[in-house]
Each structure stands twice: as C-alpha cells, then as structure tokens.
C-alpha positions, 0 to 999 in steps of 0.5 A: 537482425538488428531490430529483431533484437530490439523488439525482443529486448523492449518485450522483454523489458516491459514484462518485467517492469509490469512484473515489479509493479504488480509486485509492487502494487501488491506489497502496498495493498498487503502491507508490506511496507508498514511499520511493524516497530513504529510503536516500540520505537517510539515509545523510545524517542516520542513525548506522551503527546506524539504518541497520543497523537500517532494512536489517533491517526491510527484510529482514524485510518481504520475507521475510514478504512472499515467505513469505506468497507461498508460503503461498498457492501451496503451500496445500492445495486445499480438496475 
C-alpha cells in the first residue's frame, strides 16, 4: 500500500516537473522573459555612453542570431 502510493506520488512528481521545464524552456525560446521597457528606463537612468552601449549589444546578438540562422539554411546536406 505504502509503496503503491509512493511510486504514484514520484510519477506524479516528475510530470510536473517535466511540465514546468518544458514551460520553462519555452518562455526562453519565446522571450518571455525579456525586457520590453529596458529602453524607456534607461533612457531615465543611463548616460549616452550606456545607452550607446546597450544598443550595440543589442545589434550584435541580432547579428549573430540571424548569421547563425543562416548557417543553418545555407549548410551543406550530409550524403
């Protein structure tokens, strides 16, 4: 009785923890979890300097992203 219970309480346990990482891993891919207002608040609280900066990394992850996009459709088909 007793270790019935607690094999359906580790099932239960890790389909939901598989659950919240899948949403988890979702909500990064999507981008969730940016920043929308990065921008306006520091437009508040950053020198010209910052902000210059932050707009250059920006500029950078979209390159890289969009060069690793096209990596990956101009990539030779393996025979």
């Amino acid at each position: 009785m007793i270790n019935d219970t607690l094999f359906m309480m580790l099932i239960v346990g890790l389909i939901i923890s598989f659950a919240l990482l899948l949403l988890f891993i979702w909500g990064a891919k999507s981008g969730q979890f940016d920043d929308s207002s990065k921008m306006v608040n520091g437009l508040l609280f950053d020198s010209v300097e910052d902000l210059n900066d932050a707009i250059a990394k920006e500029n950078k992850i979209k390159e890289a992203k969009e060069k690793k996009k096209k990596s990956k459709e101009v990539s030779p088909q393996e025979d």
